[in-house]
ChimeraX commands (.cxc) that place a marker at each C-alpha (Angstrom):
marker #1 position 87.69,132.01,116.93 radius 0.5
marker #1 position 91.59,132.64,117.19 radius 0.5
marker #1 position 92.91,131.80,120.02 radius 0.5
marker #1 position 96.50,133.97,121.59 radius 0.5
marker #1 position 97.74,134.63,124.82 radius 0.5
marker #1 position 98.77,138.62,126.34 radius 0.5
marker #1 position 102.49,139.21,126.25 radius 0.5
marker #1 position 105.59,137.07,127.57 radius 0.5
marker #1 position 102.70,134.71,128.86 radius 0.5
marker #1 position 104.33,131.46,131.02 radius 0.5
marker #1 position 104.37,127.70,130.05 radius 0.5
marker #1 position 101.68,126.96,131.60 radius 0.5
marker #1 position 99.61,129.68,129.53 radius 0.5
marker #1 position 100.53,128.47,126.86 radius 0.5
marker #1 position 100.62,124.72,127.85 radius 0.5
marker #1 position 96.49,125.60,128.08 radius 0.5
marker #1 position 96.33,127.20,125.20 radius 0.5
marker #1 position 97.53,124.58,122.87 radius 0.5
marker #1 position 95.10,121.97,124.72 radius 0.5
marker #1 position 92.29,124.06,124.27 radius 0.5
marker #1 position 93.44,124.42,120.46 radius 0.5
marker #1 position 93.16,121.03,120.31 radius 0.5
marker #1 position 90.06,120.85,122.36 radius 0.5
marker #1 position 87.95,123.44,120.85 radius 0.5
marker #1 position 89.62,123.24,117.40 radius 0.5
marker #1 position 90.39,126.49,116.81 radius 0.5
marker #1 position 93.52,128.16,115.48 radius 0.5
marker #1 position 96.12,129.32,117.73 radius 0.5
marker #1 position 99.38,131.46,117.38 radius 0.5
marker #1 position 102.30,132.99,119.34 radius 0.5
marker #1 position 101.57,136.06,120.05 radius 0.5
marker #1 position 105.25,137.14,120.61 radius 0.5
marker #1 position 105.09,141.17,120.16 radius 0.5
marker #1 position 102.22,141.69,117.92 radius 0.5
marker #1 position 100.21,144.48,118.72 radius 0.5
marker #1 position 96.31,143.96,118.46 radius 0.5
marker #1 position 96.19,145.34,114.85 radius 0.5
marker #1 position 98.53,143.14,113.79 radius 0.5
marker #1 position 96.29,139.81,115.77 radius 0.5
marker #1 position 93.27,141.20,114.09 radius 0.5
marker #1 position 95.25,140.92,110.57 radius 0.5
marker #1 position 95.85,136.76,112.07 radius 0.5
marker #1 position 92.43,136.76,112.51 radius 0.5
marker #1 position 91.29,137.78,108.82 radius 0.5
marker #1 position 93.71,135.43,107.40 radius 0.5
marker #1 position 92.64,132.52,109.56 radius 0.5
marker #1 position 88.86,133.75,108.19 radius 0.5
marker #1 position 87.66,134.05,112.05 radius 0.5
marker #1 position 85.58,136.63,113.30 radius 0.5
marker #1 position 86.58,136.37,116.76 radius 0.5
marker #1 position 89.70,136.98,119.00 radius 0.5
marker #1 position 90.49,135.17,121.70 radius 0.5
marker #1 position 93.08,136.38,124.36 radius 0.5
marker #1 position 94.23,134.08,127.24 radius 0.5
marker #1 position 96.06,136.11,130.07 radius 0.5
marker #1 position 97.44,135.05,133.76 radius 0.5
marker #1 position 98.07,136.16,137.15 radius 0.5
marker #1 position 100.99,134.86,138.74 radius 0.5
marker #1 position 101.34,132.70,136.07 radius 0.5
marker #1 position 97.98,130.88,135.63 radius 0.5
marker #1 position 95.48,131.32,133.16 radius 0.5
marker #1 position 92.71,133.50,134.96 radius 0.5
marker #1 position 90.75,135.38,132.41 radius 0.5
marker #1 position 89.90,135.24,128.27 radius 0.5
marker #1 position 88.67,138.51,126.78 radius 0.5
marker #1 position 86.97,138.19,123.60 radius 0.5
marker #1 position 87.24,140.46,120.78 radius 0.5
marker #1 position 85.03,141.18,117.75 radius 0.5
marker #1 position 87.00,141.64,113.82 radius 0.5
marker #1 position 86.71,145.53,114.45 radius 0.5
marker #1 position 88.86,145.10,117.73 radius 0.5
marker #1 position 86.21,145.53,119.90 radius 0.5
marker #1 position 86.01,143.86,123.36 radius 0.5
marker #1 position 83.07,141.83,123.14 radius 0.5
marker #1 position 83.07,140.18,126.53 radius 0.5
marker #1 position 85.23,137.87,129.47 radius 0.5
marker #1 position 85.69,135.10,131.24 radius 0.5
marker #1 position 87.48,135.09,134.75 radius 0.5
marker #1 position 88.62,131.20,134.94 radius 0.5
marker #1 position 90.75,128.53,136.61 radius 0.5
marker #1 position 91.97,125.93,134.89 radius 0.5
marker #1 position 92.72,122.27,135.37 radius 0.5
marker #1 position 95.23,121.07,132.87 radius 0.5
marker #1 position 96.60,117.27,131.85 radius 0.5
marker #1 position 99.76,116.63,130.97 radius 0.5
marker #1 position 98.22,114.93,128.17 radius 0.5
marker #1 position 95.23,115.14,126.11 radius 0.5
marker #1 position 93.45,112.44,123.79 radius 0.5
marker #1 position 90.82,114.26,122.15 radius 0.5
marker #1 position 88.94,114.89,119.40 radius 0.5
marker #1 position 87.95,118.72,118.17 radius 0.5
marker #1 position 84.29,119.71,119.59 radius 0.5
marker #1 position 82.20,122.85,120.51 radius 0.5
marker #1 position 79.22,120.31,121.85 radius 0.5
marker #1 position 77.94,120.77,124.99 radius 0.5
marker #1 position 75.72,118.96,127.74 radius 0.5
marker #1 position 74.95,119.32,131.45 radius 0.5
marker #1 position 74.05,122.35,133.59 radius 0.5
marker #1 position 73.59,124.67,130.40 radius 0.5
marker #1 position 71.38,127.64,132.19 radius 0.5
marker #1 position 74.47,128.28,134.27 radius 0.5
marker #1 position 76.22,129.90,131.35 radius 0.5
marker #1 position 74.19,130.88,128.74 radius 0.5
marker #1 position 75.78,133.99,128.48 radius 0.5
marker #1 position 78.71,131.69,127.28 radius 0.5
marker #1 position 77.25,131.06,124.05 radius 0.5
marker #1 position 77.42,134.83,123.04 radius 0.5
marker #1 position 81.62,134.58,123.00 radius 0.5
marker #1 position 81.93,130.30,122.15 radius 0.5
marker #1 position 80.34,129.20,119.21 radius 0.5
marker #1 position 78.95,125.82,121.61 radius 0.5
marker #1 position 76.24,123.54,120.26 radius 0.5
marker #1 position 73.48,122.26,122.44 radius 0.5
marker #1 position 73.99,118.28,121.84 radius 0.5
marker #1 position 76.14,115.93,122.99 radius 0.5
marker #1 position 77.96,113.10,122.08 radius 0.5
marker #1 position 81.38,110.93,122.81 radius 0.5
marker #1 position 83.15,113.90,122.65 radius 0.5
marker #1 position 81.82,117.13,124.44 radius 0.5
marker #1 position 82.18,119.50,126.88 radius 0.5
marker #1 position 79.97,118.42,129.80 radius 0.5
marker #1 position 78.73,121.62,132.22 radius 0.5
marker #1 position 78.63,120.93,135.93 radius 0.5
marker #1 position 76.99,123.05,138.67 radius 0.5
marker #1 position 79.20,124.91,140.61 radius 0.5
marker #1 position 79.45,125.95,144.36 radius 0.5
marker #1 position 81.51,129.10,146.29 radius 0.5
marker #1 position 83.20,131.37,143.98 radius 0.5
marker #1 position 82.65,129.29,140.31 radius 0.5
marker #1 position 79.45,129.64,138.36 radius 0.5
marker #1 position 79.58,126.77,136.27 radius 0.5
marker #1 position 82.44,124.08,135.40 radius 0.5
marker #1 position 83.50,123.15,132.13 radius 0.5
marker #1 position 84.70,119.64,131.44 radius 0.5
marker #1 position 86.00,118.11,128.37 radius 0.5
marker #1 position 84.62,114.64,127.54 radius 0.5
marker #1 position 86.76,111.94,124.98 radius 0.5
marker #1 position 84.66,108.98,124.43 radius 0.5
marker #1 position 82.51,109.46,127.55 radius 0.5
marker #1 position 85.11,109.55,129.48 radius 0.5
marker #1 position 86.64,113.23,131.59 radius 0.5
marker #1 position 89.68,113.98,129.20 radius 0.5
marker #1 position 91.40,116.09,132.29 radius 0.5
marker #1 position 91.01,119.39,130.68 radius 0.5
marker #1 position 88.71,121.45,133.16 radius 0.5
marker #1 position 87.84,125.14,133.11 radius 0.5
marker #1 position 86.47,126.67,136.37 radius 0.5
marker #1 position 84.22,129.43,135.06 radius 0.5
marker #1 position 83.99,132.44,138.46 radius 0.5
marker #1 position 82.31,135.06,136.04 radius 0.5
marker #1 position 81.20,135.89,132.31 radius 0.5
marker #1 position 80.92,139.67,130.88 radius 0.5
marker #1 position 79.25,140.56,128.01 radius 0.5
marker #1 position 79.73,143.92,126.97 radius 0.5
marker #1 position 76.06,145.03,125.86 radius 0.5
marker #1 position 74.82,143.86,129.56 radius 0.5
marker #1 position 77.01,146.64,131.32 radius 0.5
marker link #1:1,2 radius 0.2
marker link #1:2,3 radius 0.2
marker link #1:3,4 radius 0.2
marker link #1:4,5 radius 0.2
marker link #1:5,6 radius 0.2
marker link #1:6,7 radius 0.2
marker link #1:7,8 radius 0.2
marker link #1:8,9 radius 0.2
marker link #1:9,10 radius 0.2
marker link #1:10,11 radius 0.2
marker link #1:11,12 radius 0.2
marker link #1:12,13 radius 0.2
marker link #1:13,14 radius 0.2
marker link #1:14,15 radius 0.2
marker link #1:15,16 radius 0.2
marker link #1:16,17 radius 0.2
marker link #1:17,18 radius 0.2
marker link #1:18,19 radius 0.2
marker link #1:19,20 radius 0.2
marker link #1:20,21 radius 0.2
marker link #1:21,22 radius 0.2
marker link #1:22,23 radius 0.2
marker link #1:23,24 radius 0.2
marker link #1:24,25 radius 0.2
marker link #1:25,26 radius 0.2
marker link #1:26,27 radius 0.2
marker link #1:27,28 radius 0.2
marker link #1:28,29 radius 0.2
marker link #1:29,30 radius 0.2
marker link #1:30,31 radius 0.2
marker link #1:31,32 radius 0.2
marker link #1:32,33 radius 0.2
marker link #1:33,34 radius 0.2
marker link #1:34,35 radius 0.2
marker link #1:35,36 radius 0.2
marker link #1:36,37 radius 0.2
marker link #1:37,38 radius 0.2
marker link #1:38,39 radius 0.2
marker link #1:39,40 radius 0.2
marker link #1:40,41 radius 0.2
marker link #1:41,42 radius 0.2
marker link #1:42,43 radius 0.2
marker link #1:43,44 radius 0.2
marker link #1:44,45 radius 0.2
marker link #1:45,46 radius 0.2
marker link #1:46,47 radius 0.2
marker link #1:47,48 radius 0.2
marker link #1:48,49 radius 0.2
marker link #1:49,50 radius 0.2
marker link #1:50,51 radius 0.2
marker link #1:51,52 radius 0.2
marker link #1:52,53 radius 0.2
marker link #1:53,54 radius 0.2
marker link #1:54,55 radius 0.2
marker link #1:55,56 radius 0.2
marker link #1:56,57 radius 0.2
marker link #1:57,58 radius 0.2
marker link #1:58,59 radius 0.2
marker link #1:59,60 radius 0.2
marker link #1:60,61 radius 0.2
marker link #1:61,62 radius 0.2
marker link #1:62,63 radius 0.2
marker link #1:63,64 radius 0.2
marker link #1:64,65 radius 0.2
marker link #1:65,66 radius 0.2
marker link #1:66,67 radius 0.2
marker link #1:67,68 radius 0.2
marker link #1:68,69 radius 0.2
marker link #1:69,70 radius 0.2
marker link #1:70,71 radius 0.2
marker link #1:71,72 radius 0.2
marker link #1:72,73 radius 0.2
marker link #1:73,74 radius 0.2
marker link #1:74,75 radius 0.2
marker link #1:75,76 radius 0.2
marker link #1:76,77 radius 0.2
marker link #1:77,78 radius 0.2
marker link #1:78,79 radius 0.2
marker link #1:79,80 radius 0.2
marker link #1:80,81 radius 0.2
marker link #1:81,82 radius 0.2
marker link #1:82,83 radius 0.2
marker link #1:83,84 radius 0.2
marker link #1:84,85 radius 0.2
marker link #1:85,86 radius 0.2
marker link #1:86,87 radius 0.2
marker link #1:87,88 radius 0.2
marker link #1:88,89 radius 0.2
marker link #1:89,90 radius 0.2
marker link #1:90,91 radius 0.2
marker link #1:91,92 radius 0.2
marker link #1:92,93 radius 0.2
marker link #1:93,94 radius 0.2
marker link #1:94,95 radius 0.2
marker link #1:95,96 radius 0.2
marker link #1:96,97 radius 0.2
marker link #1:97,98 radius 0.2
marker link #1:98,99 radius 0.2
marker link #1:99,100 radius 0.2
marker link #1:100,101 radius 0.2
marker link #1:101,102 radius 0.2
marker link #1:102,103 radius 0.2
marker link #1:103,104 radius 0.2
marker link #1:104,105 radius 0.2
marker link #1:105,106 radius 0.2
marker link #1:106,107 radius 0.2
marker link #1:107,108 radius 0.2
marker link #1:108,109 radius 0.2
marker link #1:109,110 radius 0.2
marker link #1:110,111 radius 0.2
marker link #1:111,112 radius 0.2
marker link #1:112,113 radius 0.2
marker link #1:113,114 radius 0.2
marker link #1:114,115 radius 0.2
marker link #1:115,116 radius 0.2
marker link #1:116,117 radius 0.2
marker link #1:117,118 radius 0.2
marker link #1:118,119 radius 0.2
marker link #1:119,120 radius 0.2
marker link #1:120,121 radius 0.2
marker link #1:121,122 radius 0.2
marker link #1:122,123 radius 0.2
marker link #1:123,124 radius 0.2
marker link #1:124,125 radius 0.2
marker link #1:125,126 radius 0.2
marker link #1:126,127 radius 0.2
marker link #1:127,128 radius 0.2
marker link #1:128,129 radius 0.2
marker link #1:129,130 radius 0.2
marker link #1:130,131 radius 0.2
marker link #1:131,132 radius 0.2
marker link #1:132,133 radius 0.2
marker link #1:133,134 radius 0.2
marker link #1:134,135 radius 0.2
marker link #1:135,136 radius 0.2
marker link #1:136,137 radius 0.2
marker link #1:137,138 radius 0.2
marker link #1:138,139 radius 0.2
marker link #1:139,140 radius 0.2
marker link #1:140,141 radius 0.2
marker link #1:141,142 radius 0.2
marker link #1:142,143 radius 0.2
marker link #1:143,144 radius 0.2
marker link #1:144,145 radius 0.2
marker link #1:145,146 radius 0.2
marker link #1:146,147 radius 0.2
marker link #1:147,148 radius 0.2
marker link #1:148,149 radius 0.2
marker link #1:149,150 radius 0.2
marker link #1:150,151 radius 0.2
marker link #1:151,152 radius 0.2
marker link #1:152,153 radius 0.2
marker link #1:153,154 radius 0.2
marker link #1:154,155 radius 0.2
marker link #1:155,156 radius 0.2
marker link #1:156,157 radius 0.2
view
């Protein structure tokens, strides 16, 4: 999965974009002007199969729409994010905790069902969030949270 964010997109974008590089271990680059032909060539070089674009409202990561290698929209998250200022952590797509709450997640993240010292643990959710996201270093919360409202996938319209 390569991970970019939708035009001119504020620090704090791209402050969560680099932590969830380093959290999910993916490849990440600037999108600057690059048109989506030109992020699916990124994304052949990189050898990914999936796009990942980050985008805001008033300046806030709020949603990640996920591509396919043909440029098709696969599916979205609408988010909320909690970021640290710094983060210790170690690459991981494991996962623990509250799983059944976003199943549908596993279509557009390549997660693994185990745990671990290092994971992302899933926490129920109450009011407008479906699930929470939070990333684990050494059994301990790392800071980095992602407050999941809704996930789309395309072939459920």
């Amino acid at each position: 999965m390569l991970l970019t964010t939708s035009r001119k997109p504020s620090q704090r974008t791209r402050s969560f974009c680099q932590k969830l590089k380093r959290a999910l271990g993916c490849p990440y680059i600037n999108r600057g002007k690059m048109n989506i032909q030109e992020i699916l060539q990124k994304t052949i070089e990189h050898k990914e199969s999936t796009i990942a674009i980050i985008s805001e409202k008033h300046g806030n990561p709020s949603k990640i729409t996920f591509y396919n290698i043909k440029g098709e929209q696969v599916g979205y998250i609408t988010i909320n994010v909690a970021i640290p200022k710094k983060l210790e952590t170690e690459p991981t797509m494991n996962m623990k905790g509250a799983i059944e709450n976003i199943k549908p997640l596993k279509k557009l993240i390549p997660f693994k069902e185990n745990g671990g010292e290092h994971s992302w643990i899933v926490k129920p959710a109450k009011g407008k969030y479906t699930a929470i996201l939070e990333l684990y270093h050494e059994k301990k919360p790392s800071g980095l949270k992602i407050f999941i409202k809704k996930i789309h996938l395309e072939d459920e319209n």
